[in-house]
BAFI-3210 file (N, C-alpha, C; in Angstrom, 3 decimals, decimal comma, padded with zeros to 6 digits):
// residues 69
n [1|2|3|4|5|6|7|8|9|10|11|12|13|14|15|16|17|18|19|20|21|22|23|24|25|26|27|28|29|30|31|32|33|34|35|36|37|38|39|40|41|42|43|44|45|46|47|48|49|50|51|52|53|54|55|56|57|58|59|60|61|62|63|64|65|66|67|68|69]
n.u [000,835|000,073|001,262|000,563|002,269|001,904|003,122|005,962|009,487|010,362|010,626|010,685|009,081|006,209|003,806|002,852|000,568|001,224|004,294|003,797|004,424|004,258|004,691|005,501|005,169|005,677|004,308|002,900|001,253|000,336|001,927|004,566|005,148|005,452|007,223|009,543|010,124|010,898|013,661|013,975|013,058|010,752|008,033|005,049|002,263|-000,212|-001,127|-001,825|-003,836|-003,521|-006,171|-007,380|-008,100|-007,328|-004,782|-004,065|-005,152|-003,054|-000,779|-000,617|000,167|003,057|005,019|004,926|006,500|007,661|009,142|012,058|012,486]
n.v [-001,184|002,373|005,203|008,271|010,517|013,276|016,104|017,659|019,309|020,164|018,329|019,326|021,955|023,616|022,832|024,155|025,456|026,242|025,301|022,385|019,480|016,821|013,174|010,373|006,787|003,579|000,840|-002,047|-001,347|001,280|001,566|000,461|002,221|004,867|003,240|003,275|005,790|006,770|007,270|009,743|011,711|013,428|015,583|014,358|014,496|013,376|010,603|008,644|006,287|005,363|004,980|003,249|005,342|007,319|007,339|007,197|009,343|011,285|010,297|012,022|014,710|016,870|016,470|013,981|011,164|008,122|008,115|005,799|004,512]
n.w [000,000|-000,710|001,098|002,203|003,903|006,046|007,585|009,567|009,375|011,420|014,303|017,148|017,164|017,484|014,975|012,277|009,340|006,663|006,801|006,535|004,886|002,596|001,490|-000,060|000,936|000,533|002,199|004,398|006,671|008,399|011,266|010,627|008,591|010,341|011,896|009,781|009,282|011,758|012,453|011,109|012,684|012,297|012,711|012,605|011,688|010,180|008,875|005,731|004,370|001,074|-001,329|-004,464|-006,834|-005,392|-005,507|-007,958|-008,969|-007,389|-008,411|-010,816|-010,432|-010,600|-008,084|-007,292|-005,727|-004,601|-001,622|-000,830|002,131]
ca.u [000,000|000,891|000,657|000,542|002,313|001,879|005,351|006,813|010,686|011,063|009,953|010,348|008,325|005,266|003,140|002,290|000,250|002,108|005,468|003,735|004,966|003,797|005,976|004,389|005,796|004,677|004,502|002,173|000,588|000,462|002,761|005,512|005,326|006,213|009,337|010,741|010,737|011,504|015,015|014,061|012,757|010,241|006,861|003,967|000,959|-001,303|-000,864|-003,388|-003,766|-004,099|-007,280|-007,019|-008,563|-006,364|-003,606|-004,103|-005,036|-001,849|000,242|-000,639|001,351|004,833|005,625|005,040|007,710|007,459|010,333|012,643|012,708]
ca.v [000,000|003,566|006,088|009,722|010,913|014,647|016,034|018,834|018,984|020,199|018,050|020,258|023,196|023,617|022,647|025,857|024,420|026,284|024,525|021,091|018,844|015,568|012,733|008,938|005,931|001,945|-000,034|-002,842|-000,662|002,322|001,350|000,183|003,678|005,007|002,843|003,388|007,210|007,356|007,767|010,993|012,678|014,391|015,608|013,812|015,021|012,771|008,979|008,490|005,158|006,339|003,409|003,289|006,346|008,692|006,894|007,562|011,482|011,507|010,245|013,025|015,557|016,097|016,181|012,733|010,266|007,229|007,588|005,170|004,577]
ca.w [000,000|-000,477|002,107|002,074|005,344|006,027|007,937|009,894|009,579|013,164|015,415|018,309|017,293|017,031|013,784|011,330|008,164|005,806|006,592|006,348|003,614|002,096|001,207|-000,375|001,591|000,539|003,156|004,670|007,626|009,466|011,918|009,609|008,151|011,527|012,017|009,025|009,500|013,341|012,554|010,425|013,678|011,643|013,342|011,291|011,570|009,996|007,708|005,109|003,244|-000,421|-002,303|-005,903|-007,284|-004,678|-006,061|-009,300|-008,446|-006,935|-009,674|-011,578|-009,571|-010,896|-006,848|-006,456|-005,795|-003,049|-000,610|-000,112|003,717]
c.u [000,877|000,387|001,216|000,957|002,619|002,823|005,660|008,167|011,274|010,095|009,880|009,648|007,142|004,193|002,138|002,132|000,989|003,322|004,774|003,650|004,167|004,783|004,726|005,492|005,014|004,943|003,043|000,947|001,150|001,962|004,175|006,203|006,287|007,306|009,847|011,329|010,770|012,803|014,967|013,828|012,011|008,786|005,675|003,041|-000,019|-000,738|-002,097|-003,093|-004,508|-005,373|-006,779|-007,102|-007,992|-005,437|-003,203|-003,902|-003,977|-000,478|000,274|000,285|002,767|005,725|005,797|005,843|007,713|008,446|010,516|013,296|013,156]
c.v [001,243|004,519|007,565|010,363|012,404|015,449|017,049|018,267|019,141|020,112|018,362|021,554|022,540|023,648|023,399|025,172|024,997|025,622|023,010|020,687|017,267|015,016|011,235|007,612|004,623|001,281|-001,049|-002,012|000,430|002,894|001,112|001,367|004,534|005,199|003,479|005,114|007,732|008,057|009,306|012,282|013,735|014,116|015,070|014,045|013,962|011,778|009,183|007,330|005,532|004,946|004,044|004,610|007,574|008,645|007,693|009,001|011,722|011,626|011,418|014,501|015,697|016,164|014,774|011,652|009,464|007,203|006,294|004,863|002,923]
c.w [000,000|000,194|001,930|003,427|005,080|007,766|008,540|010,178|011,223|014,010|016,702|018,381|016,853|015,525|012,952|009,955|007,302|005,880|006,681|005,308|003,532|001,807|000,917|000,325|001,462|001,676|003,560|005,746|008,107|010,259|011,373|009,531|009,488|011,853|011,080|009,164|010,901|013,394|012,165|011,107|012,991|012,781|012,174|012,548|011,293|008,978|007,072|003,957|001,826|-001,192|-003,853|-006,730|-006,719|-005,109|-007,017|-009,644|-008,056|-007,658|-010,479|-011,644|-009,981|-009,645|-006,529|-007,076|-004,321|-002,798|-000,802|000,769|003,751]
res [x|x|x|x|x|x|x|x|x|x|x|x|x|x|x|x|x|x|x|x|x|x|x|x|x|x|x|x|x|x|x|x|x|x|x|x|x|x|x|x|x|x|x|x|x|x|x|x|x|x|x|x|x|x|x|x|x|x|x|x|x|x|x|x|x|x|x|x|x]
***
């Protein structure tokens, strides 16, 4: 599955929507997602499991590119 995790770079301040970023990450679950970017010490905000048709909408974007975590 691909997930849509939404991101502040500094995870010690406080979370201002203009500096929040998106980033696409496959993984099996939720949690997964998580681990793999604990190390990155980023503040996330919110996961969102993308279904087919978000997917797709997504692709479209010339931002999008699935991390490799």
């Amino acid at each position: 599955m691909i997930f849509k995790v939404f991101y502040q770079e500094l995870a010690n301040e406080v979370p201002v929507r203009e500096r929040t970023q998106a980033m696409y990450v496959e993984s099996e679950t939720e949690r997964e997602v998580r681990k793999k970017l604990a190390a990155k010490n980023l503040n996330i905000e919110y996961i969102q499991v993308l279904n087919e048709d978000h997917l797709a909408y997504e692709k479209q974007s010339e931002d999008f590119q699935v991390e490799n975590v």
